[in-house]
Every structure is written in C-alpha cells, then in structure tokens.
N, C-alpha and C positions, 0 to 999 in steps of 0.2 A: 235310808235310801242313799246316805252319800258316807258316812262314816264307815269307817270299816276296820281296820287296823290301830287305831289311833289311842284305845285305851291304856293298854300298858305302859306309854311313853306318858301319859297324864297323869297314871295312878300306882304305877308299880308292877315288880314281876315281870321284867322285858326278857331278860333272858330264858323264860319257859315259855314266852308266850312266842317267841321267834321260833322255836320248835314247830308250834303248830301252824305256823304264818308257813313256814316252809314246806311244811308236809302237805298242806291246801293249796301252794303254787306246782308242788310236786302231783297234787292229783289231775290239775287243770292241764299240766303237760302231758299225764299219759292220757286221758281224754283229747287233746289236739288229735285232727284227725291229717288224713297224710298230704292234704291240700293247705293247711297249715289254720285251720277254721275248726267250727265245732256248729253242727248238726241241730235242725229240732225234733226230740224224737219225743213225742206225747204219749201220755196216760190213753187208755181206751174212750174215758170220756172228753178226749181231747182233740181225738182224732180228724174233728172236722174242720177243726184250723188250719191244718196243713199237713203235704207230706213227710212221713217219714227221713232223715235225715236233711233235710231242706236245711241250707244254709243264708240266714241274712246276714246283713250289717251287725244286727239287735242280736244276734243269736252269737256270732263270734267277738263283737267287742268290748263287749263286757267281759270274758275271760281273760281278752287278751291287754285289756288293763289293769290284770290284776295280775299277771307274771311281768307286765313293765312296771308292777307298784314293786316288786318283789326283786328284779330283777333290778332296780334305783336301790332298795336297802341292802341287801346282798352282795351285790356286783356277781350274782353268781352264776360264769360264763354260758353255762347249758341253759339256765332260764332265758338270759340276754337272747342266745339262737333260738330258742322257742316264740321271744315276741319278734323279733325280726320275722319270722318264717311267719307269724299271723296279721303282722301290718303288710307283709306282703300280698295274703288273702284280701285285705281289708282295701285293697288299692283295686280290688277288682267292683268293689261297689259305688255305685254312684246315689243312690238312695236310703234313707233312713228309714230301715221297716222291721220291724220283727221280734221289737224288745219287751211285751207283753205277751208270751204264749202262754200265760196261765189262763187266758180268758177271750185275747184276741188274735184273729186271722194274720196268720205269721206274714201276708205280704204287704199289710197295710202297712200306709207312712207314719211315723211313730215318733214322738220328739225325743225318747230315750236313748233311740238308737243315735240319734242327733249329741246326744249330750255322751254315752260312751264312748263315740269318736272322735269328740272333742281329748276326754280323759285320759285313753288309751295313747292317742299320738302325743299328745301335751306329753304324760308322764316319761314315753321314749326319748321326746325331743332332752327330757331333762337327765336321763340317762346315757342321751349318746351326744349331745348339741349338733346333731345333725338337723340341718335347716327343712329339708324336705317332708320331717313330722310335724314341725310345728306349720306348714302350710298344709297340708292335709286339716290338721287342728282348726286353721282358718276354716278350710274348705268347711267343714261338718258342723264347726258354728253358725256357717252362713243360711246351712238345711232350716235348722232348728228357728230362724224366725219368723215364719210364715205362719208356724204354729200359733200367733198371741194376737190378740186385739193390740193394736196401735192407734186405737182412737176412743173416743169416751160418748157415748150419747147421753144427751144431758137428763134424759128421764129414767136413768140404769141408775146401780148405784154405785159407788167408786171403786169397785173393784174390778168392774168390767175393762179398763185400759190395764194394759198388758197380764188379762188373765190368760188361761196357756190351755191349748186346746191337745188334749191326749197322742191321739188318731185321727186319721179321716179314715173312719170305717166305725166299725161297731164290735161289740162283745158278744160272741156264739153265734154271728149275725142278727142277733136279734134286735139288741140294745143300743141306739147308733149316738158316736158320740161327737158328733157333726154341730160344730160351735158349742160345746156344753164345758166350760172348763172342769181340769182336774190338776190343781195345783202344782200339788208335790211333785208330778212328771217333770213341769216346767222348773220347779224351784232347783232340780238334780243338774237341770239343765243352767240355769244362772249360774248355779257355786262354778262351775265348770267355764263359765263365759268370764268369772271373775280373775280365776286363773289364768286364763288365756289373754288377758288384756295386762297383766305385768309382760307380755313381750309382745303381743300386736297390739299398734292401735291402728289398724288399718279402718275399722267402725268401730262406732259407742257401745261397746263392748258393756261396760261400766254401769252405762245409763238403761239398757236395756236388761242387765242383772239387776240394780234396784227398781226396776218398773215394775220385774215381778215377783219382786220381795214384797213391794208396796203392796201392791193386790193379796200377797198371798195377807199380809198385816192385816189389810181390809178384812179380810175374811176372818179371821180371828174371833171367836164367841168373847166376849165382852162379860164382867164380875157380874150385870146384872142379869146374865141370860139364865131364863127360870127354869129350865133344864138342867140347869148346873156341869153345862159344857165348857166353862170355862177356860180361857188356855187353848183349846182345844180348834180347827179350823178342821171344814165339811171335805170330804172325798171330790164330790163333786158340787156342780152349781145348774141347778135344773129350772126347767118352766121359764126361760129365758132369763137364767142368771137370777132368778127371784127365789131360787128352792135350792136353802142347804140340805143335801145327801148325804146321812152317813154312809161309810163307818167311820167316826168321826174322826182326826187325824192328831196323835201328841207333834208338838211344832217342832220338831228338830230341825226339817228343812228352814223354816221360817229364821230360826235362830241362827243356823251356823250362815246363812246367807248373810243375815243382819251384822254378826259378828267377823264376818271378810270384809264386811262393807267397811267396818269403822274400825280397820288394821289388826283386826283380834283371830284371825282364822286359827282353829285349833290343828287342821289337818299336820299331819306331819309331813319335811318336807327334805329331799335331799342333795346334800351340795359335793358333784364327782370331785376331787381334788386330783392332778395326776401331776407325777414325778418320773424320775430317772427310776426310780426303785417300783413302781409302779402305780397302782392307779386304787385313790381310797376316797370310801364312799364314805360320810356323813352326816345323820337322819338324826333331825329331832323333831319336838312338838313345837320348840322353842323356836322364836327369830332366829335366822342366821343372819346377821349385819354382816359379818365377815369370817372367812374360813382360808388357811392359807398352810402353808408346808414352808419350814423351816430351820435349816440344822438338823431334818428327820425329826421332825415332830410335829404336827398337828397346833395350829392356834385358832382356835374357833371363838365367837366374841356375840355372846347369844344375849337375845332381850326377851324376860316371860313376867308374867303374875309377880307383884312383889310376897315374897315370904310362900311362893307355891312351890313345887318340887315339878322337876321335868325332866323327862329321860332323852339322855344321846346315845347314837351307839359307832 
C-alpha cells in the first residue's frame, strides 16, 4: 500500500526497471484528463458508487503522486508539466473522498484520499522547493486526523487509541464502517505524516505516526495465536473493536512505519542539485547526508546497511 518503486534500488536491475517506471508515468499522463485530474469510471458491478467520470481528491491524487515520484527521479520536463497541471486540479478540492472505488461510494470522506495529498504535494514540494506544496501537504495532513481515536477507554483493549477509521460511509451501502477501524488505511496515512514532519513541525506530526503504528502493533496475531496467523494483523476490527476481520493482512505497513520511526525508512528519495550547466536529479534508497556539485561533478556522501548493496542513479 505504500511501496512502490523501491525494489530495484534495493536489489538490483535499475536500469530495466526504469524503463517500466517510465512507461507507467507515461501511461498515467495519456490517461490525465484535460482538466488535469482523472475520472472514476466503474465496472458494471460498480456502478452504484458513483457516476461515471466523477472526479475526487482519491480518484486524482494518487496518479498524480506517481508522475511527481517520476517526475523527482527523472527530471523529465513533460512529466514535471503534467503534475503541475494535476496539483493544480487538486487545489480545487477541499475534501478527502474517493480513494476506495473498488468497494466504496466515491463521495465519502476517506483518509486515503488524506494521506495521497499528503504524498503527491510532499513529493512536488521535493521536486520543485516550491513552498506553496508543502502547505497544501500540511493542509491534507490536517483532513486525515479526525479519522483516529485519540483516546483509550479503559475497558477496550490497547489498540483502540489512535486506531484509524476507513470512511464515514459504508461499502455497496450496505456494510457501514462508522467507528470500525481498518488499519492499513491509516498506517498509508502515517509513513506519509512521517515524511512530512522532516519539514513541518507546525503539529505532532511524529507522535501521531507512532500512535498508529502502535495500534496497528497492537493488533498484530501473536506466536501463540492457534490459528497460526502469526505476523499477520486483521482487515478490520469489528463488534466494537473486540472482532478481528479478515482477510488477514502480511505487515508491511506496520514495518516500514516502524522502520521510518527508528531512521531506517527504505523509500527512495531524491535530492534536485542545480548548476550553471543545469539542474541534476539524484535518487537513492540510501541516506543522502550530503549531495553537492563540484568542479562538474557530483559528491554525494550516503549512509545504508553495513555490507548491503544500494542503487543510485
């Protein structure tokens, strides 16, 4: 739910695997539609969540953080004008709704769409250091916390303080998921609040990504669970947070939240460098303590895994 590009830079094969990185920002541009946004257009069994072309938040910013992840490794001017022209769409919403049509009513409020707003201006802000995305970035952070318990009743069990509540609305209308948490929504939304707090601290940023790391820990099936779900943390949390729900979930959100917390974030990340000669991008998996242009040359000064391998490019 948050990974996405990140493997080759860990394990090898970057230069074939950029091929398809770009051919998938090249598809999400001829898809932009000419308002600078993208559409929900459903399956026949889908139809009752929304209409046809219906543009939210959740429906365009998610693509449109995946040509500003593209348009940061790249530099590649046409993708760059393609997410300008979709955070310009994206200035027109005020509401996080929409980022669940596989299941839910495209105009409920949705903390996905919360945590892709974050993601989408964040990765611009790091592309252009135009200050006006990373306030947007606040702005979208700030949707997303009304989403989570901020309190603990003492007869619950510990996972109820800052568990993360999907939607306020339901699934096909039927299924309502009104106070029921469902983790992973939220945890997309933490790594996302993690990021964002290396350059605001305007709120506890911080505290509020580990509150719903902690829960989602809580929730975690334990060596002795006789089901042998071990590792493993519920979809949902039902019957007032007393019913784990499958389908049961492998922990990756749990882990890479864990691992941002305690300075290990695997994502890759990119640092613009700009010169007289012009302007050079620089993406690794690896720490960038320092990146600098020199005599026409490049000195980048990276910290990773002792004895691991790590791609730059």
């Amino acid at each position: 739910h948050i990974m996405g590009w990140e493997f080759p830079y860990h394990w090898g094969g970057l230069p074939g695997a950029l091929v398809g990185m770009r051919e998938q920002a090249e598809g999400i541009m001829r898809s932009q539609e000419a308002n600078g946004g993208w559409g929900f257009y459903p399956s026949e069994d889908r139809k009752s969540l929304g209409a046809p072309g219906t543009q939210t938040m959740g429906t365009c910013a998610g693509p449109a953080y995946r040509l500003a992840k593209w348009a940061a490794i790249s530099g590649d001017p046409a993708v760059t004008a393609a997410m300008r022209k979709a955070l310009e769409r994206l200035r027109e919403f005020r509401v996080p709704r929409g980022a669940q049509g596989w299941e839910c009513p495209i105009y409920q409020p949705d903390v996905l769409g919360s945590a892709y707003g974050i993601a989408s201006h964040l990765e611009a802000y790091e592309v252009t250091g135009e200050p006006a995305y990373l306030q947007k970035a606040v702005y979208w952070a700030r949707t997303g916390i009304c989403f989570h318990y901020t309190w603990q009743d003492a007869g619950m069990r510990p996972w109820m303080l800052y568990a993360g509540i999907p939607v306020f609305g339901t699934t096909f209308y039927t299924h309502s998921w009104m106070g029921v948490p469902v983790q992973w929504c939220s945890l997309v939304y933490a790594y996302w609040l993690q990021r964002l707090a290396q350059y605001d601290q305007s709120y506890p940023w911080v505290q509020i990504a580990e509150g719903i790391t902690v829960s989602g820990e809580h929730q975690l099936f334990d060596f002795d669970d006789p089901k042998k779900r071990t590792g493993t943390y519920p979809d949902s949390l039902g019957r007032r947070m007393t019913a784990q729900n499958g389908p049961f979930i492998n922990p990756e959100d749990v882990l890479l939240n864990r691992m941002a917390l305690e300075g290990h974030d695997p994502e890759v990340r990119t640092v613009v460098l700009r010169s007289e000669g012009g302007r050079w991008h620089v993406t690794s998996c690896a720490r960038m303590i320092s990146a600098t242009i020199e005599d026409g040359k490049i000195y980048a000064n990276l910290a990773f895994w002792p004895g691991e391998s790590s791609g730059t490019m």
